[in-house]
KEVEXDREN-915078 format. One record per residue (C-alpha): residue in one letter; x, y, z. Coordinates in steps of 0.001 Angstrom, whole numbers. Layout:
N
{a, {X, Y, Z}}
...
***
This chain:
317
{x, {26541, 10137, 18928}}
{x, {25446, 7114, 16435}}
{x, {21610, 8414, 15418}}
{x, {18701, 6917, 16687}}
{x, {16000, 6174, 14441}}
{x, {12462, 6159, 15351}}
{x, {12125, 3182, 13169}}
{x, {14413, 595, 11072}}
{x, {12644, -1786, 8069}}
{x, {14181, -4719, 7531}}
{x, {12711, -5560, 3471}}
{x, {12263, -3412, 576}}
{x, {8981, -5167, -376}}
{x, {5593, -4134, -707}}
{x, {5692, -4134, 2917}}
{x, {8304, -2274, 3884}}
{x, {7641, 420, 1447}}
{x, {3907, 730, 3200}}
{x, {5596, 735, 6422}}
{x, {7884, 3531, 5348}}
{x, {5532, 5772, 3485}}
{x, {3046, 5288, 6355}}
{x, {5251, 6082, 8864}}
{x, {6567, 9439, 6842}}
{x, {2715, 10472, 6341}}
{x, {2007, 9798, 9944}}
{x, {4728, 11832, 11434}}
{x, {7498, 9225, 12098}}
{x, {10626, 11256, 11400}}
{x, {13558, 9181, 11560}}
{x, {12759, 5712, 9606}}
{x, {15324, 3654, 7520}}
{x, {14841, 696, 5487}}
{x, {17344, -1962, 5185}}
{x, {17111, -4427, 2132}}
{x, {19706, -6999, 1181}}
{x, {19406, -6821, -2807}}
{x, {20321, -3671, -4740}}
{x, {16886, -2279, -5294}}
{x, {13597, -2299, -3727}}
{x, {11051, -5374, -4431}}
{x, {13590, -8559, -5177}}
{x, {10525, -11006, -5550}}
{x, {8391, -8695, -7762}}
{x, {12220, -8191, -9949}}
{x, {13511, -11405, -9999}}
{x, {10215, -14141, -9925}}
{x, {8004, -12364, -12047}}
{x, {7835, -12263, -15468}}
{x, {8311, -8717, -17438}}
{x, {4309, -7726, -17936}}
{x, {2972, -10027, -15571}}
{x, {-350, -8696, -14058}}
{x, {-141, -7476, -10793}}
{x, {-3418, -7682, -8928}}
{x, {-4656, -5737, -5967}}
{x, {-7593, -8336, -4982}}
{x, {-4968, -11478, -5043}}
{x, {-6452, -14809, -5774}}
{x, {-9486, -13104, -5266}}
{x, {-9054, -12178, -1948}}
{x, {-10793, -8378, -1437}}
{x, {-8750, -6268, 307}}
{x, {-9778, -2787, 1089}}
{x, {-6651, -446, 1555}}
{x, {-7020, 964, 4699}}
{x, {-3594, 3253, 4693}}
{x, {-2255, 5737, 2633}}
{x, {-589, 3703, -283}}
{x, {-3270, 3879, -3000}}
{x, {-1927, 730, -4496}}
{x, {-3733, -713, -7718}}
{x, {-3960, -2885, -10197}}
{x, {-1241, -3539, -12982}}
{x, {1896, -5352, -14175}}
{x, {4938, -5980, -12931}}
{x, {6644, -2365, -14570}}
{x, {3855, -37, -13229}}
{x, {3919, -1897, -9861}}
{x, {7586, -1026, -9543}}
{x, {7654, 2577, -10957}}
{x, {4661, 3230, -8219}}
{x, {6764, 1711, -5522}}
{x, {9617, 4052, -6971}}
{x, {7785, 6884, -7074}}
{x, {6402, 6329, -3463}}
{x, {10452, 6130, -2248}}
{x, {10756, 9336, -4118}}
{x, {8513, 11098, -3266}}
{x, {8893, 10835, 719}}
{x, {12833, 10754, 498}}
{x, {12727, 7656, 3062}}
{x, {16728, 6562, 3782}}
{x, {17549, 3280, 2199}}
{x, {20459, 1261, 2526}}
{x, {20703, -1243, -487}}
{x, {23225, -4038, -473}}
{x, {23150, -4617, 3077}}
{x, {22135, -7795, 5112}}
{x, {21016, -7554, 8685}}
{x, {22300, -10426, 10472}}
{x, {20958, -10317, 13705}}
{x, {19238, -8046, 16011}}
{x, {19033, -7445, 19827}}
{x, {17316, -5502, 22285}}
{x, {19597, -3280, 24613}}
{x, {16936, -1500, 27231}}
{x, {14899, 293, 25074}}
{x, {17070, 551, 21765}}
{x, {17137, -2221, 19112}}
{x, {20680, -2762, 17949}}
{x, {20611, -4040, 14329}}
{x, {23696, -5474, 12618}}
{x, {24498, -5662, 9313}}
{x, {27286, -6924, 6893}}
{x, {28387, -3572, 6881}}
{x, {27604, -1280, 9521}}
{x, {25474, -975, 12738}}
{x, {22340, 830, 14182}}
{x, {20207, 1852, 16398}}
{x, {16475, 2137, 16525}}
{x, {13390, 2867, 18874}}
{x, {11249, -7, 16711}}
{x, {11910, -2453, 14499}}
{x, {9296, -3882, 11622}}
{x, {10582, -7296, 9699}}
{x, {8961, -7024, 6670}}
{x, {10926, -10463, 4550}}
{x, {9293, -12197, 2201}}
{x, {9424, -15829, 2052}}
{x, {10114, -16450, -1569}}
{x, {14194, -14924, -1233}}
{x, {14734, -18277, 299}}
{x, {12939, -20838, -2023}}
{x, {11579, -24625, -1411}}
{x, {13960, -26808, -2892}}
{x, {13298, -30365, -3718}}
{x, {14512, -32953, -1354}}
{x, {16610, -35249, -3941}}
{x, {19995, -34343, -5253}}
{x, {20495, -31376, -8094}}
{x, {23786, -32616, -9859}}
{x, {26907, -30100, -10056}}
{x, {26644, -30738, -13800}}
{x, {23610, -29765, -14388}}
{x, {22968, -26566, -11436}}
{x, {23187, -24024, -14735}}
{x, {20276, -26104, -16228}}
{x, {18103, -25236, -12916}}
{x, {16240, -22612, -11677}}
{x, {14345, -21166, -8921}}
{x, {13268, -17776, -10753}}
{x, {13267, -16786, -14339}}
{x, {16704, -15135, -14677}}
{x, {18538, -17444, -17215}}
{x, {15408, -18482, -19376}}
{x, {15556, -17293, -22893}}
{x, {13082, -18378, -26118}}
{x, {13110, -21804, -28056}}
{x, {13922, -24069, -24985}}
{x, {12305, -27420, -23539}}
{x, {11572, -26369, -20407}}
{x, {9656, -28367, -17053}}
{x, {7882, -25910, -15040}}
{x, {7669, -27899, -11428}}
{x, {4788, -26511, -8969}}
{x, {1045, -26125, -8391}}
{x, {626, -22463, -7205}}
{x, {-465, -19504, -8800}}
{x, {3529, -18870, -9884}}
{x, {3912, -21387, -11516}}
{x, {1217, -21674, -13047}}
{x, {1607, -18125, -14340}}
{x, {4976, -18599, -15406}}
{x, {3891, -21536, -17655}}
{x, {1514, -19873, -19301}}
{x, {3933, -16848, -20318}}
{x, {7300, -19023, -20899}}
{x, {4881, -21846, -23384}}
{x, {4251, -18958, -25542}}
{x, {8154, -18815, -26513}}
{x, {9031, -22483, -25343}}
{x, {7918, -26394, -25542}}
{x, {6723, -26335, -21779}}
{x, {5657, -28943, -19393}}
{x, {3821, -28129, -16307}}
{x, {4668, -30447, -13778}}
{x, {2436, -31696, -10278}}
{x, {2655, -33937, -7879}}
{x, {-1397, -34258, -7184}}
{x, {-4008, -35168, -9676}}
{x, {-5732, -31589, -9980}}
{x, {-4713, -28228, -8939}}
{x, {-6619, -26942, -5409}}
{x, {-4366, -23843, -5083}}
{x, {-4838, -22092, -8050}}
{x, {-6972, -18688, -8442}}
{x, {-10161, -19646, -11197}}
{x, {-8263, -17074, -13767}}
{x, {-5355, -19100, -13975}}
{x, {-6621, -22265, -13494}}
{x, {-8918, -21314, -16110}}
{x, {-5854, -20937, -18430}}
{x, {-4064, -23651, -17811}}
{x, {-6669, -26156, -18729}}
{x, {-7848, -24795, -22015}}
{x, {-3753, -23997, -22936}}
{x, {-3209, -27671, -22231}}
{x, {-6479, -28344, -24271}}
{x, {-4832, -25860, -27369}}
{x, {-1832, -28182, -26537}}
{x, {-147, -24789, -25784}}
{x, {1950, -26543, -22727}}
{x, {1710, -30192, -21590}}
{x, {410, -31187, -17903}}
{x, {1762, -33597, -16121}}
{x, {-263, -34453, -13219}}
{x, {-325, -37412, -10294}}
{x, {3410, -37713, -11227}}
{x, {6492, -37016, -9144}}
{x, {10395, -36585, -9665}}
{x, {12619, -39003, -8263}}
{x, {16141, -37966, -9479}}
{x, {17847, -35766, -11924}}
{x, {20782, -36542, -14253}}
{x, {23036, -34920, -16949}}
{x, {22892, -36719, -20199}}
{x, {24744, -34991, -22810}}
{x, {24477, -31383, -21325}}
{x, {21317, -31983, -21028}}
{x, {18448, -32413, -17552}}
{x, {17043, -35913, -17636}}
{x, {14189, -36048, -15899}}
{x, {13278, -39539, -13904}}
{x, {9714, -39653, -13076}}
{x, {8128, -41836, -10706}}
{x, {6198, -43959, -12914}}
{x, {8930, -44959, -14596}}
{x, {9427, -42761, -17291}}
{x, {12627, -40095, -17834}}
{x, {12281, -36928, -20416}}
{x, {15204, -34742, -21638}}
{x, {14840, -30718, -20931}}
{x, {16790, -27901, -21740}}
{x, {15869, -26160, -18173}}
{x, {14026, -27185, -14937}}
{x, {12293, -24389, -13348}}
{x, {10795, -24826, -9855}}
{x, {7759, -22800, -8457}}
{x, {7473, -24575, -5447}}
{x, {7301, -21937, -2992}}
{x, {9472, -20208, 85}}
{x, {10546, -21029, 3599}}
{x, {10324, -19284, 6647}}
{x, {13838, -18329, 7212}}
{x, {13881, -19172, 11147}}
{x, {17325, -19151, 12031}}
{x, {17255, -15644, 11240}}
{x, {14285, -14521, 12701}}
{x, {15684, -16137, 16157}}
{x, {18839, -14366, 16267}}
{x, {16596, -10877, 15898}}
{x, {14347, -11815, 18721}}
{x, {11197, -13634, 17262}}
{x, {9966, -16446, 19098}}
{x, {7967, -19497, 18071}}
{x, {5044, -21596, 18649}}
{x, {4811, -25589, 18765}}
{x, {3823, -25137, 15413}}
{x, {7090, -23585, 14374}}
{x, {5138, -20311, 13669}}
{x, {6364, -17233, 14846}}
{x, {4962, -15665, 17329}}
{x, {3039, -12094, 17725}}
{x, {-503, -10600, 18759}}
{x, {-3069, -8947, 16908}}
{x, {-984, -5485, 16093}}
{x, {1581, -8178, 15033}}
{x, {4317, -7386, 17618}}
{x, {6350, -9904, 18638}}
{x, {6847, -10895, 22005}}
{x, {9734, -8420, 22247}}
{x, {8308, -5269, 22522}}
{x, {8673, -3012, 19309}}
{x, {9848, -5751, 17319}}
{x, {7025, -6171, 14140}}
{x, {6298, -8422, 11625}}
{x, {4983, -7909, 8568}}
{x, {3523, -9184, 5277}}
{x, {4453, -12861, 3647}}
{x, {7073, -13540, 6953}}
{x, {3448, -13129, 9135}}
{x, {670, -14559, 7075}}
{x, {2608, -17681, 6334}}
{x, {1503, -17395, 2784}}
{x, {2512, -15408, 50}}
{x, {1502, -13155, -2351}}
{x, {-636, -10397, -1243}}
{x, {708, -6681, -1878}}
{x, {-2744, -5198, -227}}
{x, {-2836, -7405, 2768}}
{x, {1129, -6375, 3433}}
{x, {113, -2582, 3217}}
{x, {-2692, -2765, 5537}}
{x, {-383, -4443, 7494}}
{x, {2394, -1754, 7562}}
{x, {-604, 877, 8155}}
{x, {-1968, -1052, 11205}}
{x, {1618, -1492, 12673}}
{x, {2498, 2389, 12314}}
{x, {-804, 3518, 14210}}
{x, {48, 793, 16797}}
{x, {3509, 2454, 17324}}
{x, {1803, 6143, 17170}}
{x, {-640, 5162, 19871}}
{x, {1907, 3548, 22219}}
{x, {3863, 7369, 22356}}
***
């Protein structure tokens, strides 16, 4: 007979690993965790930059930890060897490379199906982050000029003329590091920043000030063209600059679609949703972290939300 687990994770971030580790510390025996990419933590690998500080207290928010993850502050490297060594340590299954496309409720049993393979659980915590499916802007990218744009930091290298596009802590964070090997322009739509954490906005001003990176506020972008291999930049006030790259920080979507076809209703609001132990409106179906909050960001508040889940399940036996 196919195995039953007591619990399937669908994420490898922050918050599934809490929700994992939790559950193996709190006497959950049979747990997997199901994340697309090839590793654990695909927004920590792929949108932050290598020694990028990692805070516990995010944009200032304090969080005490009220589980068993004693997560702290530090970069990007130490935040991922901790999250390896937590994997480790508790010997939690994982199945990398695999995307769950839908899940349904059969009695008591989840089903959850994958790309690859199928199974069964007794609950079922969605613990997505938003950023895997990034904001995009709503005029046209050309064919031409796709290699010349990004939505993470993969193909950036030293010496280019970059636009950074965005008014969030990320972007504002990966301005700062990327001006100190590139000519960089920070890019916003408004005429100050009202979503930035005082450190970085801190930063930003007084690198613009050093003329470390240029800001380019109150201005948006109508259209983008190639010209000579190059991104050229039309502005709305008129003006058009040349870049080697476009880089956009301008946040993630809720991916709905999906979170329909596993179960997860919504409100008039078009937010999912679930009560206080966040549990969806089909019963043992969680949700946790970034896909719950509606805003990203916080490793701490995802933890604490895996630990609260866990004892919810525990006290339901």
């Amino acid at each position: 007979m196919q195995q039953v687990y007591d619990m399937v994770i669908i994420g490898g971030g922050p918050g599934g690993i809490g929700a994992a580790v939790e559950a193996k510390v709190l006497g959950l025996d049979k747990i997997l965790m199901i994340e697309k990419g090839d590793n654990h933590s695909q927004t920590i690998r792929k949108f932050y930059k290598d020694n990028k500080r990692v805070d516990k207290d995010y944009k200032g928010q304090v969080v005490e930890l009220a589980g068993n993850v004693d997560f702290k502050d530090g970069t990007k490297e130490t935040t991922l060897n901790y999250f390896d060594e937590l994997l480790d340590n508790d010997e939690i299954d994982t199945s990398f490379n695999s995307e769950v496309e839908k899940i349904k409720k059969d009695g008591d049993i989840f089903q959850i199906i994958t790309s690859s393979a199928g199974y069964m659980s007794k609950n079922v915590i969605i613990a997505i982050g938003t950023m895997g499916k990034p904001n995009k802007p709503n005029y046209k990218i050309p064919p031409s000029v796709r290699q010349r744009v990004n939505f993470n930091l993969d193909k950036c290298s030293s010496g280019e003329k970059l636009l950074m596009v965005g008014g969030g802590n990320s972007a504002a964070e990966y301005a700062i590091e990327l001006s100190k090997t590139n000519t960089l322009t920070l890019n916003y739509r408004r005429d100050k920043f009202n979503r930035l954490n005082e450190i970085n906005e801190k930063m930003i001003y007084e690198y613009n000030g050093q003329e470390k990176l240029r800001l380019r506020m109150s201005t948006d972008i109508e259209s983008l063209e190639n010209e000579n291999g190059l991104v050229k930049v039309n502005f709305n006030d008129g003006y058009y600059t040349l870049y080697d790259r476009i880089i956009y920080a301008i946040g993630g979507t809720t991916p709905v679609d999906f979170l329909k076809l596993c179960g997860i209703t919504f409100d008039e609001k078009n937010k999912p949703e679930f009560d206080e132990n966040f549990e969806s409106k089909t019963k043992g179906l969680y949700l946790a972290g970034d896909i719950a909050v509606q805003s990203g960001g916080s490793i701490a508040i995802a933890l604490n939300h895996a630990h609260h889940i866990i004892m919810h399940i525990l006290n339901k036996k």
